[in-house]
NUNUNU-386925 format. One line per 10 residues: number of its first residue (from 1); their letters; for each residue x, y, z of N, C-alpha, C, O, CB. Coordinates in steps of 0.02 Angstrom, whole numbers. Each point is the difference from the previous one (the first is absolute). Glycine has a CB too. Example, Ala and Ser with C-alpha at 12.3 -4.5 7.8 and 13.67 -1.06 7.14 Angstrom:
1 = as = 660,-284,390,-45,59,0,45,60,0,52,-1,33,-147,-58,29 ~ 77,112,-98,42,59,3,-39,55,37,25,55,8,34,-87,-116
END
This chain:
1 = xxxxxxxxxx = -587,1066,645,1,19,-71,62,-27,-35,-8,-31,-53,-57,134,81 ~ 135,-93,0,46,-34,-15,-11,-73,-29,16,-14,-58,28,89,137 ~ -74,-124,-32,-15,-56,-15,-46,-2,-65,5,-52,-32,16,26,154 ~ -64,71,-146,-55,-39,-41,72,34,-60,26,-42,-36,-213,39,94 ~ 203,50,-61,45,21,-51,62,-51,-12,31,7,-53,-68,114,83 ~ 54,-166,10,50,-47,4,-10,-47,-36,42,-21,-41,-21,46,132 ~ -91,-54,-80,-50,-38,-20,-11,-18,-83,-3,-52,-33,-41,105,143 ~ 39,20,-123,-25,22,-49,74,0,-69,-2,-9,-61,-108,82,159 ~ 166,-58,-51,59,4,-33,19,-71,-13,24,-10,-56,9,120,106 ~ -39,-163,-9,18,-55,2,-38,-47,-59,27,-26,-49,3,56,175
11 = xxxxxxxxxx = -79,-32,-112,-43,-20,-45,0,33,-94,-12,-35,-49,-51,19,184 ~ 77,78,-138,30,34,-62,57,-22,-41,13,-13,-59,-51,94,116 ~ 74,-80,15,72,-31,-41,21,-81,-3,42,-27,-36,5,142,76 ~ -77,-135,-4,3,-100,-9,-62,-21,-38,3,-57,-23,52,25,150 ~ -109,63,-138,-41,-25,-35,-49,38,-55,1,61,-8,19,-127,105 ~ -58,28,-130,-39,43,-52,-72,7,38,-55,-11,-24,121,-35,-98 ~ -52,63,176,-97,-6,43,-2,65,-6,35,37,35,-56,-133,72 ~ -27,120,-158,-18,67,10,-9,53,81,-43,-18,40,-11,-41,-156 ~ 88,106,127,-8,28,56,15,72,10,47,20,-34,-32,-125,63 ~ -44,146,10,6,71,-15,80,21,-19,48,-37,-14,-156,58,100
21 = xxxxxxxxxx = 103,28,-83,76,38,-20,11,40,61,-39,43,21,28,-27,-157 ~ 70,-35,163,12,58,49,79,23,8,45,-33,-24,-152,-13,89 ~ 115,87,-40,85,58,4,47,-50,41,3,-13,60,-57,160,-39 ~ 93,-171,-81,63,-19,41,39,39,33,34,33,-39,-31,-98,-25 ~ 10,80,134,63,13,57,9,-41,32,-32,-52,-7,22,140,22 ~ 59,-81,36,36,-35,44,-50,-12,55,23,-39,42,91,85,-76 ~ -163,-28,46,-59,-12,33,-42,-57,0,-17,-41,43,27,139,-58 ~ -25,-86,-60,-45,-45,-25,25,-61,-18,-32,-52,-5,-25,137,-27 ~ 121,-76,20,16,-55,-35,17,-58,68,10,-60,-10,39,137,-113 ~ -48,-49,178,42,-49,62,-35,-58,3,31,-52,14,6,141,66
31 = xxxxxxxxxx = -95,-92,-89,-27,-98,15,-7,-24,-62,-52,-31,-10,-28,32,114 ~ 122,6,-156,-3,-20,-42,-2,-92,-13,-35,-46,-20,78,176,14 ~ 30,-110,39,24,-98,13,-41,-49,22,-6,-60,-12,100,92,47 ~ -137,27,20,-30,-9,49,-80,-66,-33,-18,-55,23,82,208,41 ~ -80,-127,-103,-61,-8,-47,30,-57,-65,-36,-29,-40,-20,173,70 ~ 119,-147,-25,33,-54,-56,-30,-54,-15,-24,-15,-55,116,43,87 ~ -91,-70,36,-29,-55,14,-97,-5,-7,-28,-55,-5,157,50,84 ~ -155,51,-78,-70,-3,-18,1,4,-77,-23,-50,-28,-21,105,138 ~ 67,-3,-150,-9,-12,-83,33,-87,-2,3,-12,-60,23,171,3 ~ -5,-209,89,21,-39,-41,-52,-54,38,2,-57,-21,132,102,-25
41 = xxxxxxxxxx = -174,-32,95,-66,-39,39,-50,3,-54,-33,-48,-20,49,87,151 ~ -19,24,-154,-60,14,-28,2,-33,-62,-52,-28,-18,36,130,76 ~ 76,-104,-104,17,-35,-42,-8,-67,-8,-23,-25,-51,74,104,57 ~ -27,-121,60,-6,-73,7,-86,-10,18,-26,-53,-17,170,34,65 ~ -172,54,-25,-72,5,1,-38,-11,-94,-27,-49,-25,50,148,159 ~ -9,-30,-163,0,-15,-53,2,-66,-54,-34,-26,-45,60,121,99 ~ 35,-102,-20,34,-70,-46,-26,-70,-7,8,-41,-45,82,92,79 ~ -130,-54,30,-29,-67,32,-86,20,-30,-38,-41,-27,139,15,166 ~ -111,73,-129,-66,12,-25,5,-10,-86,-54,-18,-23,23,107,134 ~ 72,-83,-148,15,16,-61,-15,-101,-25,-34,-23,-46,140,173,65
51 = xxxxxxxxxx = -69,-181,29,15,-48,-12,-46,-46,3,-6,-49,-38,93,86,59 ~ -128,-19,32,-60,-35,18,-62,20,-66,-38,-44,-22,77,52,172 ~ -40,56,-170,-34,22,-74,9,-61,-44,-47,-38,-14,77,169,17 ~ 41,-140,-26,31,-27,-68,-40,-74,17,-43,-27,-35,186,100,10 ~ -118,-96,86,-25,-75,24,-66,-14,-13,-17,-51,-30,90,51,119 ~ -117,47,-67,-73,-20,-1,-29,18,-76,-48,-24,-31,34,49,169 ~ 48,13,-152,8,4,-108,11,-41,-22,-8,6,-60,47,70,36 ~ -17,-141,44,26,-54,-40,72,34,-56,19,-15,-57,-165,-50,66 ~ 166,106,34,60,22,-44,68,-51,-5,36,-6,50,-80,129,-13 ~ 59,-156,-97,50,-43,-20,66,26,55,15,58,14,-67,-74,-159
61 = xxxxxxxxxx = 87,-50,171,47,24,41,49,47,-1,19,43,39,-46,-126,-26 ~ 49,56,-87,76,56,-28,-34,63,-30,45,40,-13,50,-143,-35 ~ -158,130,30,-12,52,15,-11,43,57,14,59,7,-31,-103,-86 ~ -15,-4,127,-17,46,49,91,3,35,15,58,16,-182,-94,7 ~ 206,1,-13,63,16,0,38,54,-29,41,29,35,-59,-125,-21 ~ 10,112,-74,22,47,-16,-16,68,12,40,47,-1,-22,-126,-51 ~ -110,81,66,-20,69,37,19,6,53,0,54,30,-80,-45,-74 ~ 104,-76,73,30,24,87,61,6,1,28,2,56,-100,-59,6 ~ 102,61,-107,74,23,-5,6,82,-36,43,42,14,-5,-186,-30 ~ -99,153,-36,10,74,-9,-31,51,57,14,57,21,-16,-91,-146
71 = xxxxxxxxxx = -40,-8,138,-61,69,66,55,30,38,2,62,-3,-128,-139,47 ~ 190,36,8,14,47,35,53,54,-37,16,50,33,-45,-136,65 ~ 47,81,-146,40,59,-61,-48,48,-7,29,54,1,38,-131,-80 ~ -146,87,70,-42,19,-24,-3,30,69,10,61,-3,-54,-132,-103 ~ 36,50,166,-16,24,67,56,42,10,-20,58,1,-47,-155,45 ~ 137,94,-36,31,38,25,18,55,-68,20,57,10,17,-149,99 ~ -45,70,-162,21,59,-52,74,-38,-33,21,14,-56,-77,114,137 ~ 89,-178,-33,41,-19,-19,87,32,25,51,-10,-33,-164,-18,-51 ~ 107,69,156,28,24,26,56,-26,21,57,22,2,-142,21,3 ~ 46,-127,24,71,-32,35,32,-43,-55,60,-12,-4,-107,2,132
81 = xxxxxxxxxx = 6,-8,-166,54,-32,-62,42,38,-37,52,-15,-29,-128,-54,11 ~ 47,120,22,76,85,-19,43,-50,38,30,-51,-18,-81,218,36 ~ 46,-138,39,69,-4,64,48,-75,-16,61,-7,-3,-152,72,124 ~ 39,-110,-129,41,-85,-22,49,16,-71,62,-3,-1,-188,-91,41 ~ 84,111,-95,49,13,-54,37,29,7,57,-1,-25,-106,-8,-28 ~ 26,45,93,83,67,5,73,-25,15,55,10,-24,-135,76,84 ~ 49,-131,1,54,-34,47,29,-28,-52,47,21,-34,-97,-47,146 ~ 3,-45,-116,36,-45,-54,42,25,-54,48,-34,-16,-137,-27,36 ~ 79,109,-47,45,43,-64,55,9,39,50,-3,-37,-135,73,-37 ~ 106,-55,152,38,55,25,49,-53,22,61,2,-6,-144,107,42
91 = xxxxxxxxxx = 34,-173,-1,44,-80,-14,48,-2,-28,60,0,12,-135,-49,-19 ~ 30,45,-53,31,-58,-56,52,44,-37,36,-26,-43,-152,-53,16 ~ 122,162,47,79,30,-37,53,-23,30,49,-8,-37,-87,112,9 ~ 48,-122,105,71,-7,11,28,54,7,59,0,-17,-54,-84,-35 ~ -30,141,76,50,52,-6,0,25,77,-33,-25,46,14,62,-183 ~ 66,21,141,3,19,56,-79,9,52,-50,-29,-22,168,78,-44 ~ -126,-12,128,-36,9,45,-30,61,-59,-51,-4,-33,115,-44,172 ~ -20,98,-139,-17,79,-14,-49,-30,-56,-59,15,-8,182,79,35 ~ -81,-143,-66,-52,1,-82,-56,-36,15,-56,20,-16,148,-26,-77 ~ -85,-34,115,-75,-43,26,-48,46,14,-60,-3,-13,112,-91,71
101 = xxxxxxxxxx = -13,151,-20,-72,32,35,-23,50,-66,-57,24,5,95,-17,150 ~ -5,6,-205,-5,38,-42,-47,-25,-40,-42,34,-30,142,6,47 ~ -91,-121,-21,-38,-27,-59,-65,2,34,-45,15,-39,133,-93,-27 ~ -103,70,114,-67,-9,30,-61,70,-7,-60,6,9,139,-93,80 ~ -22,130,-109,-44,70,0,-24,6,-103,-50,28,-22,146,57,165 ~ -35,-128,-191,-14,-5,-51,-58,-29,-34,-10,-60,-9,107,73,31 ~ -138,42,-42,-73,12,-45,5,-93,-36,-40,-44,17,46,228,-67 ~ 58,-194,-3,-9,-46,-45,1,-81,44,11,-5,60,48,101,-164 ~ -72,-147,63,-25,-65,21,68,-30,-29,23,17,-55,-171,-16,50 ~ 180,-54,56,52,-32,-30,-17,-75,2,-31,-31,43,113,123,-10
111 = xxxxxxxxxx = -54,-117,-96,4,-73,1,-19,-34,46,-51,-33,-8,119,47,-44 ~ -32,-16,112,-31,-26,61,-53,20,32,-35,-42,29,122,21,-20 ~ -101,79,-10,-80,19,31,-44,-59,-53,-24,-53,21,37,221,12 ~ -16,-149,-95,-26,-46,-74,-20,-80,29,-56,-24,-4,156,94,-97 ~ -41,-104,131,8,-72,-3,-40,-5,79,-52,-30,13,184,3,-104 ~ -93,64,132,-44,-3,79,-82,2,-10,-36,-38,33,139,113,32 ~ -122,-43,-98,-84,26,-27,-30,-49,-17,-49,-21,31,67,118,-76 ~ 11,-131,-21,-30,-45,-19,6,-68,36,-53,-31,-8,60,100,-85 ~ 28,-96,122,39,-62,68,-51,38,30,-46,-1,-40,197,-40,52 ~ -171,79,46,-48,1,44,-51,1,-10,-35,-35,36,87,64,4
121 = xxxxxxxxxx = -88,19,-104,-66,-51,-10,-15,-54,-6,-50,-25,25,38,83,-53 ~ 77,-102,-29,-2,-76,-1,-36,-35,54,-55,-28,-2,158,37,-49 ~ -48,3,118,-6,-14,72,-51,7,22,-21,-49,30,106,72,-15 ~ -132,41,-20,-61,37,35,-37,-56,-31,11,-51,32,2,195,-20 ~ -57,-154,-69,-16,-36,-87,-12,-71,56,-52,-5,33,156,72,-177 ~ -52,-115,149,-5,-58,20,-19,-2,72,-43,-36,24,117,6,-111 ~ -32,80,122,-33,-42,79,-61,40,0,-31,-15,51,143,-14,38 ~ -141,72,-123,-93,-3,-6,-34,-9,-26,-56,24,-1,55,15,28 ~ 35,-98,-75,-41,-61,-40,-1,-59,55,-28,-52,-18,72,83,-116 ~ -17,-30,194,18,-53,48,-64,14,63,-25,-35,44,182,33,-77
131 = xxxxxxxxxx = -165,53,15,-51,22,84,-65,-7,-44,-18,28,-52,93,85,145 ~ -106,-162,-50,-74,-30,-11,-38,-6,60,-49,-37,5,87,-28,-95 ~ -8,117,153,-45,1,46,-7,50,36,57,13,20,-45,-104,-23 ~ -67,149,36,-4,40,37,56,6,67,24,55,17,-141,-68,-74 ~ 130,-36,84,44,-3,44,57,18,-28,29,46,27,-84,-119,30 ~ 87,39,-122,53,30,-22,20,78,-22,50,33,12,-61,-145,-32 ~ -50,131,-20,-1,68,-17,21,51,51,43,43,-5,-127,-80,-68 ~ 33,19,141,-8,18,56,80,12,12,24,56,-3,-147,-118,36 ~ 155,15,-22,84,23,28,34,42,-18,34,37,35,-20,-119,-23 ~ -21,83,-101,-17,59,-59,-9,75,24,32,52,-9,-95,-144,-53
141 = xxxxxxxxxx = 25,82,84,-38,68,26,30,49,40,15,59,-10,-98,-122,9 ~ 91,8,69,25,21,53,68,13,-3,27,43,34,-109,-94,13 ~ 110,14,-89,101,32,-21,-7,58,-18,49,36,6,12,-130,-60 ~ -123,124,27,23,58,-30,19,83,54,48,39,-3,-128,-113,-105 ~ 14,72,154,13,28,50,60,-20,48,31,44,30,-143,-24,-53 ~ 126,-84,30,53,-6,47,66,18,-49,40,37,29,-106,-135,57 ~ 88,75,-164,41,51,-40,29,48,13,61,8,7,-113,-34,-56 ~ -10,79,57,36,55,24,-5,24,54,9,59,16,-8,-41,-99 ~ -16,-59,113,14,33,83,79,-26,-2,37,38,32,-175,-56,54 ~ 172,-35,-115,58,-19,-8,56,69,-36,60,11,10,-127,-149,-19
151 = xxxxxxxxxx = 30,164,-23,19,58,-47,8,45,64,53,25,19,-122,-44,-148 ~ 12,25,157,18,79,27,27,-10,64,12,53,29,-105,11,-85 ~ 108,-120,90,55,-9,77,71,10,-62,47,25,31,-123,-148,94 ~ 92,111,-190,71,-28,1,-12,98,-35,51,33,11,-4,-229,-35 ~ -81,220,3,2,71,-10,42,59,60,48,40,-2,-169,-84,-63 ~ 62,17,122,12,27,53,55,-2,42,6,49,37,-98,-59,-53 ~ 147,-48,20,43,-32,24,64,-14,-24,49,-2,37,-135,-25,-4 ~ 91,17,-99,43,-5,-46,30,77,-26,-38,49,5,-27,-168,-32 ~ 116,125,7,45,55,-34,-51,25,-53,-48,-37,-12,177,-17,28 ~ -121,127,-55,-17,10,-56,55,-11,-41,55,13,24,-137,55,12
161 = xxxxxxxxxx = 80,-91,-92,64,-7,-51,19,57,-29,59,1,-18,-88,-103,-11 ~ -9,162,17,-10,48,-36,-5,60,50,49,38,-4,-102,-111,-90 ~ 13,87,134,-23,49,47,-52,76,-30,-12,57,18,138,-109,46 ~ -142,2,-121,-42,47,-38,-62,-64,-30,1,-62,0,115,175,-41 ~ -165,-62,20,-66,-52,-33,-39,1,51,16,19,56,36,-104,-128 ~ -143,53,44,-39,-4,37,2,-39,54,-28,18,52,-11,14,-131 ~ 80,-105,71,2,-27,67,38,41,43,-19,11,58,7,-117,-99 ~ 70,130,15,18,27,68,-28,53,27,11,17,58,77,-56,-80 ~ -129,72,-20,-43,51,36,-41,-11,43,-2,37,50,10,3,-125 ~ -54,-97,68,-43,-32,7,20,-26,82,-47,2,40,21,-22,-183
171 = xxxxxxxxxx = 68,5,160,43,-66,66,29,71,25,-12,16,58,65,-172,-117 ~ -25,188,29,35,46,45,-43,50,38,15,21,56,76,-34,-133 ~ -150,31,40,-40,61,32,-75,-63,33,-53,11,28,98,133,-145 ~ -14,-204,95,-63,-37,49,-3,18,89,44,21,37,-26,-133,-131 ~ -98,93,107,-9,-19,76,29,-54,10,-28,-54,-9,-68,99,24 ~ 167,-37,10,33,-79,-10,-38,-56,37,-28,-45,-31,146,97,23 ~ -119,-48,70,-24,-47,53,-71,-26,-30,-11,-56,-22,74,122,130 ~ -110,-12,-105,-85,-12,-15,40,-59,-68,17,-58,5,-124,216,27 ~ 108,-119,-81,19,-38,-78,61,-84,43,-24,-55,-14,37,228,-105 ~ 31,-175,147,29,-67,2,-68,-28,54,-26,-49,-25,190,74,6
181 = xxxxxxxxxx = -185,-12,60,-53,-35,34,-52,-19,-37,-26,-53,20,54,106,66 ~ -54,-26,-137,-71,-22,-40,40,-48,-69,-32,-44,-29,-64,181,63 ~ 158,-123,-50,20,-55,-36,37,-69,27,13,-53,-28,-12,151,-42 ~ 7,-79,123,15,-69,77,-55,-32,-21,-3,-49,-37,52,104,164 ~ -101,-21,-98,-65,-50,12,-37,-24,-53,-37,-49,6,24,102,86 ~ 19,-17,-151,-8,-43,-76,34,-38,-11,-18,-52,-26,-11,117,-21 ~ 79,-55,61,48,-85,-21,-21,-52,26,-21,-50,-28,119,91,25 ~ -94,-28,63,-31,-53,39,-34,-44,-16,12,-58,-16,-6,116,67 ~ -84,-11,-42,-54,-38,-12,-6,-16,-66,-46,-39,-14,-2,84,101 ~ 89,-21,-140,-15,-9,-54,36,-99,-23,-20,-44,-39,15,219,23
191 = xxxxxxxxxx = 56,-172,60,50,-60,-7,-45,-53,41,-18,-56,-16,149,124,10 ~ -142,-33,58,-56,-60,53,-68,-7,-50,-37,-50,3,71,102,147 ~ -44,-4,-190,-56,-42,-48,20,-38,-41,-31,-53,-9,-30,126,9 ~ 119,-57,-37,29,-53,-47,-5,-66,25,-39,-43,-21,116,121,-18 ~ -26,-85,100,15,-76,50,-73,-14,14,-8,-59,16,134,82,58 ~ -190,17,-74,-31,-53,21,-52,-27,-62,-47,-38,10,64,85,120 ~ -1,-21,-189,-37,-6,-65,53,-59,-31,-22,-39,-42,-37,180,24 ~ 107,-145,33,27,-44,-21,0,-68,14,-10,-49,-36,50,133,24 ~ -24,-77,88,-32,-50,51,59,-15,59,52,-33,0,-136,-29,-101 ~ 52,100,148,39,4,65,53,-57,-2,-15,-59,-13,-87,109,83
201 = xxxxxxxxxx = 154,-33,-59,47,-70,33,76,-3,-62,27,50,-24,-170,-147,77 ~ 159,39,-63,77,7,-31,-24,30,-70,43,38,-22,35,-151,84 ~ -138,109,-110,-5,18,-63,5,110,1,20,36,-45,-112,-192,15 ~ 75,169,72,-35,69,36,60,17,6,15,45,-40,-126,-59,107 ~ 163,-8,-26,69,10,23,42,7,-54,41,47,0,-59,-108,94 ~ 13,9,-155,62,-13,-43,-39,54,-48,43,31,-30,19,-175,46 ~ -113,161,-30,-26,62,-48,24,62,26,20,41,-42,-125,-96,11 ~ 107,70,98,25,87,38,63,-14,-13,29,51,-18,-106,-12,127 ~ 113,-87,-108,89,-11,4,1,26,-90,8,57,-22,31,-196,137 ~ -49,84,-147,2,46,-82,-5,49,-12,46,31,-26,-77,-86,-5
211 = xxxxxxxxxx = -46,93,47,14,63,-1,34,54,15,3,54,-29,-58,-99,21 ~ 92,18,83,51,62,25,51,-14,-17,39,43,20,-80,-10,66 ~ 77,-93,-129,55,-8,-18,-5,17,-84,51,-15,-31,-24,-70,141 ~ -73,110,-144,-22,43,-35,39,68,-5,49,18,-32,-146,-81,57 ~ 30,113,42,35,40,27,54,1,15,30,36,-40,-101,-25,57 ~ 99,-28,16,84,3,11,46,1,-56,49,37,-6,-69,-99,100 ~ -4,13,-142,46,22,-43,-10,50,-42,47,25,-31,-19,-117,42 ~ -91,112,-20,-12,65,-33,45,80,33,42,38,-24,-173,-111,0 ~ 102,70,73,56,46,79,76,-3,-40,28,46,-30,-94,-112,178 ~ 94,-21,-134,58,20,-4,41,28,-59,52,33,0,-70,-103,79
221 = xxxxxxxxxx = -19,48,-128,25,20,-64,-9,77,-30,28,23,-50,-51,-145,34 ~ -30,161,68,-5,45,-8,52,60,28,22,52,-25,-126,-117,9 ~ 114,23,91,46,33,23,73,-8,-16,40,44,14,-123,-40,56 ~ 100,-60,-99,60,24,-14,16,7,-78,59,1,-17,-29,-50,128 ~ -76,54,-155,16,6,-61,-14,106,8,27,40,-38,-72,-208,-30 ~ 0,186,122,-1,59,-15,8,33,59,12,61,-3,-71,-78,-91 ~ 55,-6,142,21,27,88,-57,29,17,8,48,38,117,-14,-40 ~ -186,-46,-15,-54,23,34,-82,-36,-42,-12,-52,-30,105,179,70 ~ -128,-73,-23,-60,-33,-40,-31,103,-36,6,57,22,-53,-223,96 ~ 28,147,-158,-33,52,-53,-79,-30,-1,-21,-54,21,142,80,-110
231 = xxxxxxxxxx = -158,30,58,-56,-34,-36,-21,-51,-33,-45,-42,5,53,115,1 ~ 59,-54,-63,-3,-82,-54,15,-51,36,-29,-53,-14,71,93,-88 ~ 11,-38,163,11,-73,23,-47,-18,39,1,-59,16,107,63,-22 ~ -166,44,36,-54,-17,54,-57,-51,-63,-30,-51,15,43,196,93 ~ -14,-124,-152,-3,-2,-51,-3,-87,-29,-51,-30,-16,105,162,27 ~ 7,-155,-10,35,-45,3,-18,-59,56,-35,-49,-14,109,139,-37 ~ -52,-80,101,-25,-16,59,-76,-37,16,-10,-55,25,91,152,-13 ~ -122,-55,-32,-61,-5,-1,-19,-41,-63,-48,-38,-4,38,144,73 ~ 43,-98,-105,-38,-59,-45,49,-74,0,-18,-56,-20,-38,163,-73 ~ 105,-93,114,59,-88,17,-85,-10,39,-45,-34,-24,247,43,68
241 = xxxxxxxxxx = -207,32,19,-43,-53,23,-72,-9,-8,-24,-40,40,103,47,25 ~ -121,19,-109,-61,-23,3,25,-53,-56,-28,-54,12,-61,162,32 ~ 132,-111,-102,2,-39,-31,18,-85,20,-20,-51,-29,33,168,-26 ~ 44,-110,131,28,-45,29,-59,-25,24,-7,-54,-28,118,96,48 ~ -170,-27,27,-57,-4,47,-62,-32,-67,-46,-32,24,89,158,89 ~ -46,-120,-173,-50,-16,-72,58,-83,-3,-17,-58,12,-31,226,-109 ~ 98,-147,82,36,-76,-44,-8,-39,59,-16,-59,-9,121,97,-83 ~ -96,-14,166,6,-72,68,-61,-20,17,-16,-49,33,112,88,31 ~ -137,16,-96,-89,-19,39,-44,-68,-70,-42,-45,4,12,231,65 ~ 84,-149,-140,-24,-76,-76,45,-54,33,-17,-56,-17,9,126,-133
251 = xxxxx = 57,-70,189,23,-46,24,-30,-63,35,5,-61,-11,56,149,3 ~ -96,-49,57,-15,-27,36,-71,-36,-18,-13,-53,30,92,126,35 ~ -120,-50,-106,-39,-25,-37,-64,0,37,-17,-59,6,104,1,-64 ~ -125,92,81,-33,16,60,-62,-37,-42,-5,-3,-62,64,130,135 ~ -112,-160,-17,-65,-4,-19,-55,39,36,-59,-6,-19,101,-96,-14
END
């Protein structure tokens, strides 16, 4: 029962998929993390199906580009792009640790959240005016689940910055092991689908290297601009890289 309530929580709070209502405790909430990585499967499922719609519509490119840059805002509610603006605002003050973390909890939108917003759709906008093939989308897809399985090992593993909020509720009262083992094995396979959608060998190789040098620098800037990771920076995190995994996959120009 735990599990379908986990389920149910997970899916509530990362996405707009209608689903029962059930009693948050420390019970229910434990596979939360656990289930992370499926709302963002189900999503990239979504996404590819969405895409394949627009295509066989004869839908003009830079439109159907632009619905595939709003759907996943529309899918998650817009949760993890909270967490990016936040950061970026908490960035771009320059101020101490204490205030950074302060700004990240602040309701209002700063300048830099403003300019980051509009620069990443830019970004989103062009490299999916660039993908003109199922295979490419496809890599699309699969970042998204592997995303946050990236999210929830550096959750699980990494410091809290704060020691308060849903992530840390979330990682701290997790089934740690079950939750890092089922997001182990999403990464994985999720990266071994990438490398082989891309195309096994040095192109496959130099696409996983981008992306984790992505990650990494998302990590590091997190950790030492704030000594841990929060929500907003999981937040953060998660979108450096599906966005990093969209701009290297228009790169690459897939047919």
């Amino acid at each position: 029962m735990d599990l379908i309530r986990s389920l149910s929580i997970a899916f509530s709070m990362y996405s707009r998929v209608p689903v029962p209502r059930v009693r948050w405790d420390e019970h229910s909430a434990r596979y939360v993390l656990f289930f992370f990585p499926l709302v963002g499967a189900v999503e990239g499922v979504l996404l590819l199906g969405l895409w394949r719609l627009l295509t066989a519509l004869g839908c003009p490119a830079l439109l159907r580009a632009a619905l595939l840059v709003c759907f996943p805002y529309l899918y998650t509610g817009g949760i993890h792009l909270d967490g990016f603006l936040d950061t970026v605002d908490a960035l771009g003050s320059w101020r101490t640790r204490e205030e950074r973390l302060h700004i990240l909890k602040d309701v209002h939108t700063g300048s830099f959240a403003v300019l980051a917003c509009v620069l990443l759709c830019l970004l989103q906008l062009s490299a999916w005016s660039a993908l003109d093939s199922g295979r490419a989308v496809g890599v699309v897809a699969v970042c998204l689940p592997f995303s946050r399985s990236i999210t929830v090992l550096s959750l699980l593993f990494l410091p809290n910055a704060r020691g308060e909020g849903s992530a840390h509720r979330f990682s701290s009262g997790a089934a740690r092991q079950l939750t890092a083992v089922g997001a182990g094995i999403t990464a994985v396979f999720s990266a071994a689908a990438a490398f082989w959608l891309i195309g096994a060998g040095i192109a496959g190789g130099l696409f996983l290297l981008l992306i984790f040098l992505s990650i990494a620098y998302a990590l590091l800037r997190a950790c030492s601009a704030f000594g841990g990771l929060t929500g907003d920076l999981a937040g953060f995190l998660l979108t450096v890289t599906e966005l990093s995994a969209l701009i290297v996959t228009a790169l690459f120009s897939l047919e």
